[in-house]
C-alpha positions as CSV (number, residue, x, y, z in Angstrom):
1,X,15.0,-3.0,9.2
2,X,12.3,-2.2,11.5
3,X,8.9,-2.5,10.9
4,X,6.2,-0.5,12.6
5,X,2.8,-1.3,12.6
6,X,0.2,1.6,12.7
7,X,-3.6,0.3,12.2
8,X,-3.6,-2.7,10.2
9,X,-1.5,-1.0,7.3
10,X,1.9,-1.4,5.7
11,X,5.0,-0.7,7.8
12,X,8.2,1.6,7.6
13,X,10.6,-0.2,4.5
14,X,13.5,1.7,6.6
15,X,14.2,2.0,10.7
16,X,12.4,5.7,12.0
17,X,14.3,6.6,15.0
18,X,18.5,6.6,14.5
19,X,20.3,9.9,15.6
20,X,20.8,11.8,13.5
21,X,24.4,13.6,12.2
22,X,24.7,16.9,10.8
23,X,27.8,16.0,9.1
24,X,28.0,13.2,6.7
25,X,30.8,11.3,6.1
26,X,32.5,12.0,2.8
27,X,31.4,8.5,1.5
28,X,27.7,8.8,2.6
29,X,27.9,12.4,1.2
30,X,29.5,10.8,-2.4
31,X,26.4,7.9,-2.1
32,X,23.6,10.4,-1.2
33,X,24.6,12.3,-4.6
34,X,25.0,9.1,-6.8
35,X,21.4,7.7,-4.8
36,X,19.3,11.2,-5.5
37,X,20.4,11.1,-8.8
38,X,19.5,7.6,-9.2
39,X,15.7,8.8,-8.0
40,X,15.2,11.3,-10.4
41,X,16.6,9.2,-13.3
42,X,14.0,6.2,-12.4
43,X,11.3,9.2,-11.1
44,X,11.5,10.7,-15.3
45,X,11.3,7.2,-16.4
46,X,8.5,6.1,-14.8
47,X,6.5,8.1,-12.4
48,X,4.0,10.2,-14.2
49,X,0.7,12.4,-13.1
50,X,-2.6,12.7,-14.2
51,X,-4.9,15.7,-12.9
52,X,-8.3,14.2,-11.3
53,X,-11.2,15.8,-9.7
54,X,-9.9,14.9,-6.8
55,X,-6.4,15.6,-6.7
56,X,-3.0,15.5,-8.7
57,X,-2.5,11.8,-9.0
58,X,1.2,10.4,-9.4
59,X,2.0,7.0,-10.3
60,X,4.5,4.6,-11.9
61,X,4.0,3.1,-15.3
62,X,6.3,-0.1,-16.6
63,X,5.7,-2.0,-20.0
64,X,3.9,-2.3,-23.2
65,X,0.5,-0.2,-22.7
66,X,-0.7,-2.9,-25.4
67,X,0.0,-5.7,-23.0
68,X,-2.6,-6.8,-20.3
69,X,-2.6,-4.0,-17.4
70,X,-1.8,-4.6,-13.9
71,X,-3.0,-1.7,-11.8
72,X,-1.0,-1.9,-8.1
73,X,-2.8,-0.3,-5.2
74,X,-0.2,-0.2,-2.3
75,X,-0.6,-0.7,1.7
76,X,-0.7,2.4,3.6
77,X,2.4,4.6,4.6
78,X,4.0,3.0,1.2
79,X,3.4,3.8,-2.1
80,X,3.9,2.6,-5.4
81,X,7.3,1.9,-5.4
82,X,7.1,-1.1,-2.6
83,X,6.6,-3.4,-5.9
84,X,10.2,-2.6,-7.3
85,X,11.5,-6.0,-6.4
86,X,8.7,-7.4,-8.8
87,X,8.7,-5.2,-11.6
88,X,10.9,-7.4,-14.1
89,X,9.4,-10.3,-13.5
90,X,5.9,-8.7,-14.5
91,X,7.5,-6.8,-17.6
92,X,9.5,-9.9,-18.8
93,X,5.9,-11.8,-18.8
94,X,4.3,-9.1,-20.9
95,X,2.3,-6.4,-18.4
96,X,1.3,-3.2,-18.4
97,X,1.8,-2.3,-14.8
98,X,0.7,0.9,-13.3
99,X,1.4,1.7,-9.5
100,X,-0.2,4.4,-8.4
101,X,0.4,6.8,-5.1
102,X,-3.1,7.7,-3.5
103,X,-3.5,10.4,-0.8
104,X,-0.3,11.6,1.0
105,X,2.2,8.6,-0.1
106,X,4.6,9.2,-2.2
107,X,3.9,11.8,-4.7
108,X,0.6,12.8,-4.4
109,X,-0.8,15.2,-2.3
110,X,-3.2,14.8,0.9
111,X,-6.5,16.3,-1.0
112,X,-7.9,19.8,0.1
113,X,-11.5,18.0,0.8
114,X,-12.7,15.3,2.5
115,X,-12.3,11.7,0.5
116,X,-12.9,8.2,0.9
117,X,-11.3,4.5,-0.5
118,X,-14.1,5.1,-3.4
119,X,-12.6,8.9,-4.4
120,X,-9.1,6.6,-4.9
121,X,-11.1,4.3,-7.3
122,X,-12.7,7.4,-9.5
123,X,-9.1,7.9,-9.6
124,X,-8.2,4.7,-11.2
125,X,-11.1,4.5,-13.8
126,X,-10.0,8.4,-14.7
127,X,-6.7,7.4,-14.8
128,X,-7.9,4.0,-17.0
129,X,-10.2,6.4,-18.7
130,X,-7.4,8.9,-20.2
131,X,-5.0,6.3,-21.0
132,X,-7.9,4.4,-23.0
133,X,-7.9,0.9,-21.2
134,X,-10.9,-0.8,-21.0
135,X,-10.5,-3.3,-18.7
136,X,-7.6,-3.9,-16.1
137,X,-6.2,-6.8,-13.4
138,X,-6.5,-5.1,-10.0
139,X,-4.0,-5.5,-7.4
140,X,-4.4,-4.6,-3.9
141,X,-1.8,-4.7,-0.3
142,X,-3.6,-4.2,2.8
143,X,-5.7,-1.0,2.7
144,X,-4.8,-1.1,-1.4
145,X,-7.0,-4.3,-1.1
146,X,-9.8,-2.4,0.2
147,X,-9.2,0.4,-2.3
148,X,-9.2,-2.8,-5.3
149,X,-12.5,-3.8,-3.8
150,X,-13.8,-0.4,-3.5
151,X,-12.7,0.0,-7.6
152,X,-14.7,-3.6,-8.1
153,X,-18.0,-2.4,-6.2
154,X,-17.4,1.1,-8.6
155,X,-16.5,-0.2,-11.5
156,X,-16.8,-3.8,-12.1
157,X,-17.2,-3.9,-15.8
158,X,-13.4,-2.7,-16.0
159,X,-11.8,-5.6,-13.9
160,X,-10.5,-8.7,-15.2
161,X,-9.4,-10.4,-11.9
162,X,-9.2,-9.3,-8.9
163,X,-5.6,-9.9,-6.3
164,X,-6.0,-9.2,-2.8
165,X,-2.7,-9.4,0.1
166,X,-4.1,-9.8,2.8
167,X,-6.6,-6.8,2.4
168,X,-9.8,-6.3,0.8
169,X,-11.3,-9.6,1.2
170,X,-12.2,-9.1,5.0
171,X,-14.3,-6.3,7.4
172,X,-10.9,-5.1,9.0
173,X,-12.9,-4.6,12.3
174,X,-14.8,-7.4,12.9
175,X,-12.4,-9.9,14.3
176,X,-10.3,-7.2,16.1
177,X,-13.2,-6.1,18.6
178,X,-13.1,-9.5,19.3
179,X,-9.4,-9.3,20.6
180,X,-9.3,-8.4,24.5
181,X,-7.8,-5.3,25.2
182,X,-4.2,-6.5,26.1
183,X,-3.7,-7.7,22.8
184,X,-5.2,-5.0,20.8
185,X,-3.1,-2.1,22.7
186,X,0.0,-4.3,22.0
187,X,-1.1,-4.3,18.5
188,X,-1.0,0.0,18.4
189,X,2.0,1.8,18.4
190,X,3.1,5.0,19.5
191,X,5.1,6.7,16.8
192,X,6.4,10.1,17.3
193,X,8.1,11.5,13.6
194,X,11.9,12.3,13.3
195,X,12.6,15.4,11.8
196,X,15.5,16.8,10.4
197,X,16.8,20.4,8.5
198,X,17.8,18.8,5.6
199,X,17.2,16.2,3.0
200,X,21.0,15.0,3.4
201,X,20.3,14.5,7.3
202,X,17.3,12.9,6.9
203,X,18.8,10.4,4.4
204,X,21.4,9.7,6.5
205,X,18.3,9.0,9.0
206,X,17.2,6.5,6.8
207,X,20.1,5.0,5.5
208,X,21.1,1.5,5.7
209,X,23.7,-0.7,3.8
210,X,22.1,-4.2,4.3
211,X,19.2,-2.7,1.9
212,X,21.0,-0.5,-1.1
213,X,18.1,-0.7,-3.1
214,X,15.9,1.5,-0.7
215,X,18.6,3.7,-0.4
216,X,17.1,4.9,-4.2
217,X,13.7,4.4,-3.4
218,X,13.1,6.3,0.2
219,X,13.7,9.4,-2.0
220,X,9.9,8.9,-3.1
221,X,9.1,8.8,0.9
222,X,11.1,12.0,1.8
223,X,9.1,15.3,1.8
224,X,9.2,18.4,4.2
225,X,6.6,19.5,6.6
226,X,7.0,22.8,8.9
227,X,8.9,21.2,11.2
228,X,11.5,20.0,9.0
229,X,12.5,16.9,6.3
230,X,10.9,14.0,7.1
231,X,9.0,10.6,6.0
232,X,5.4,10.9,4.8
233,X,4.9,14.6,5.8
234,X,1.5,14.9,7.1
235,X,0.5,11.3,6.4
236,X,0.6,10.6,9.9
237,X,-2.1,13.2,11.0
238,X,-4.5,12.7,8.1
239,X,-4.9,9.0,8.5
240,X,-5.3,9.9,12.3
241,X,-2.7,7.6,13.8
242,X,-0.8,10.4,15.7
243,X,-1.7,9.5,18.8
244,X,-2.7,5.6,20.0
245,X,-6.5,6.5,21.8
246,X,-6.4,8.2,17.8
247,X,-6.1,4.9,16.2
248,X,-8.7,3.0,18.6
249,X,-11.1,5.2,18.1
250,X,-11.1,3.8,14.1
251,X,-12.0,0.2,15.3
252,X,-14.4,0.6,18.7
253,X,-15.5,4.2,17.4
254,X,-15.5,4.1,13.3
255,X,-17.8,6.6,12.5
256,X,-16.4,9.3,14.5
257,X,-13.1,8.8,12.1
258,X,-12.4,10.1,9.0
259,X,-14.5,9.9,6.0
260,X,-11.3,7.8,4.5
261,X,-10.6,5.6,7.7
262,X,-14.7,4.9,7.5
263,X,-14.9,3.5,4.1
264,X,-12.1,1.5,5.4
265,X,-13.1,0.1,8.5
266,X,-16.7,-0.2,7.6
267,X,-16.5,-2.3,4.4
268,X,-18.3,-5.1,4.3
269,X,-16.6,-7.6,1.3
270,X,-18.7,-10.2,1.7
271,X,-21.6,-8.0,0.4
272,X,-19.7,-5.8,-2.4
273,X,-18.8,-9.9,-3.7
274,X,-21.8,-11.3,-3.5
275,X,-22.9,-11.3,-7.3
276,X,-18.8,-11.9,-8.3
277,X,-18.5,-12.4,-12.0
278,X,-14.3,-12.5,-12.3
279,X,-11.7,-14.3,-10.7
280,X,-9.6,-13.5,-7.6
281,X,-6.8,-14.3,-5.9
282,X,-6.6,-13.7,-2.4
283,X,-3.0,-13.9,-0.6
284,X,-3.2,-14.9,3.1
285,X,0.2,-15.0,5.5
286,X,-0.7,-16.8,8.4
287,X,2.8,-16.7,10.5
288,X,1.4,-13.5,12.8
289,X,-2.1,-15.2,12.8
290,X,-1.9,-16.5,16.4
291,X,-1.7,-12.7,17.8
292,X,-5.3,-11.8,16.0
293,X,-4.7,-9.1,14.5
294,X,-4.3,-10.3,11.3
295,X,-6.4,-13.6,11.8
296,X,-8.7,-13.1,8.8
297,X,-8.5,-16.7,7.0
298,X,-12.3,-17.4,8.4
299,X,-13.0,-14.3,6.6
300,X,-11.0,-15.4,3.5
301,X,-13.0,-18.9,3.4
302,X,-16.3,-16.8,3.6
303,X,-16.0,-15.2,0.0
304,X,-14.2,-18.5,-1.4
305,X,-17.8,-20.3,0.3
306,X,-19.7,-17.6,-2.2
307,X,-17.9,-18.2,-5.3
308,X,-15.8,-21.7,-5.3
309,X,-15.4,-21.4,-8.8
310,X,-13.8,-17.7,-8.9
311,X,-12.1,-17.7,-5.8
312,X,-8.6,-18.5,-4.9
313,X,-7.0,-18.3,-1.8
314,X,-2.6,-19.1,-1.5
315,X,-1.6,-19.5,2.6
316,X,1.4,-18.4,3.3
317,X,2.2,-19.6,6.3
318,X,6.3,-18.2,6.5
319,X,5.1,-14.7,5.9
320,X,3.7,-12.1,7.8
321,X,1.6,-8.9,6.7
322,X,4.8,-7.8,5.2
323,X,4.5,-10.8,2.5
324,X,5.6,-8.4,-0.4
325,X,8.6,-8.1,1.0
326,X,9.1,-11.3,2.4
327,X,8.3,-13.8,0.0
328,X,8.3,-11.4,-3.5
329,X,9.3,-14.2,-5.6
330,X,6.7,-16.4,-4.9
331,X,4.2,-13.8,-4.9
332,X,4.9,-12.6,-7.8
333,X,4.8,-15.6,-9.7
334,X,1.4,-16.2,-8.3
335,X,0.5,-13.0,-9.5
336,X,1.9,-13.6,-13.2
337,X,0.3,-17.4,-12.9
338,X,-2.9,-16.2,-12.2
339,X,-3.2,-13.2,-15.1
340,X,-2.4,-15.8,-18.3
341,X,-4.9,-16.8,-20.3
């Protein structure tokens, strides 16, 4: 499985770049069937929308809405689905989880105006709003921490406790302009998309038997732009990581990104926490520390310095940025720990 990097964000759950086949094998062909099938059976289950004023949100729902609600925010080019591998756990220990997809992942669309981390958390407390839940746990991967920090500095009367992984908890530019050049371009990757002319090819794309599981679940990544079938259609161009001078510009030039990439880049935690009144947990892998761009544990220690009392912070120093796939047992338990009474 290969993981690409783009930004700071989340990385690819299935390799990008294999040749493709126009004609599958009559097993792959029998699997494909038995895998899309076993997407739209989990997809009427659980994945649900809810209209906002800013667009048509989707996300996934598990549990007892009259349990305590977990409220997942996932890493960029994922989506809600990249907490599959916990969702029992959290269920068996009585939560409510909802997942949701923001802007151009998974189910929901790239908006038709411009939006920031904070239209994603109006999202939420509609979404919280409709379903009648006062008050919720937040949880946040990478650029879904920011978004969980952006729904605390919205809405802090609705959070119980706050989880960030490694995201939300530090100003993702700070440290980075502080990297020299060399390591920083090493750090950016250019990713030209795979396209294909039909959803069977592009499975086959994407296929991979050492990981079954996402052989279900990359059926919530697939969508088709003008080109062709393809992974996060249009994601790529919105978040303006198409192109590598593209993806600098967000760190050494912020404010001529996006109005989404700004409220990213630009967010200052250690402000948005400084009158904290609920607990957090913040998740820190430090095995990819020593190439810097990930090295936010100074950052980490700074909120903890604010609020001792409130503020948690779990090293794990086997992981990488990918800890939710790399270590989702003990994450998960952490998470469950840290949301009983």
């Amino acid at each position: 499985m290969k993981y690409i990097f783009l930004l700071f964000i989340s990385f690819s759950l299935v390799a990008q770049h294999k040749e493709a086949h126009t004609v599958l094998s009559p097993e792959l062909s029998a699997q494909f069937v038995k895998d899309s099938l076993a997407y739209a059976t989990f997809e009427k289950e659980h994945g649900k929308y809810i209209q906002t004023p800013n667009v048509n949100l989707h996300y996934l729902e598990w549990g007892n809405p009259k349990h305590p609600t977990l409220v997942w925010v996932h890493g960029s080019y994922s989506n809600g689905t990249e907490i599959i591998g916990m969702i029992e756990a959290f269920v068996k220990n009585n939560l409510h989880v909802i997942a949701i997809d923001y802007y151009g992942h998974g189910k929901t669309p790239i908006p038709q105006k411009e939006v920031s981390l904070y239209h994603v958390a109006d999202d939420i407390k509609w979404l919280l709003d409709a379903k009648k839940i006062p008050s919720t746990y937040i949880a946040g991967w990478s650029r879904g921490g920011s978004i969980a920090t952006a729904f605390y500095d919205a809405y802090p009367e609705r959070v119980k406790g706050i989880i960030l992984i490694d995201g939300g908890a530090a100003n993702w530019i700070r440290k980075r302009q502080l990297l020299s050049e060399e390591t920083l371009n090493a750090a950016f990757e250019q990713s030209n998309k795979d396209y294909f002319s039909s959803l069977r090819e592009l499975y086959q794309a994407n296929y991979s038997a050492d990981y079954p599981l996402w052989n279900v679940y990359n059926f919530s990544f697939f969508g088709k732009e003008k080109k062709g079938w393809t992974r996060n259609p249009y994601l790529q161009e919105w978040l303006q990581d198409d192109t590598v001078e593209l993806q600098k510009r967000q760190f050494y030039q912020p404010t001529n990104s996006s109005l989404f990439n700004q409220s990213t880049t630009l967010m200052l935690p250690e402000i948005i926490y400084r009158n904290l009144k609920t607990k957090m947990l913040i998740i820190d892998p430090t095995k990819d520390d020593a190439a810097g761009f990930f090295a936010y544990a100074e950052e980490y220690e700074k909120i903890k310095a604010l609020h001792p009392h409130l503020v948690t912070i779990s090293k794990y120093p086997n992981a990488t940025h990918g800890v939710i796939f790399q270590e989702p047992t003990k994450l998960q338990n952490e998470i469950i720990d840290f949301i009983k009474p």
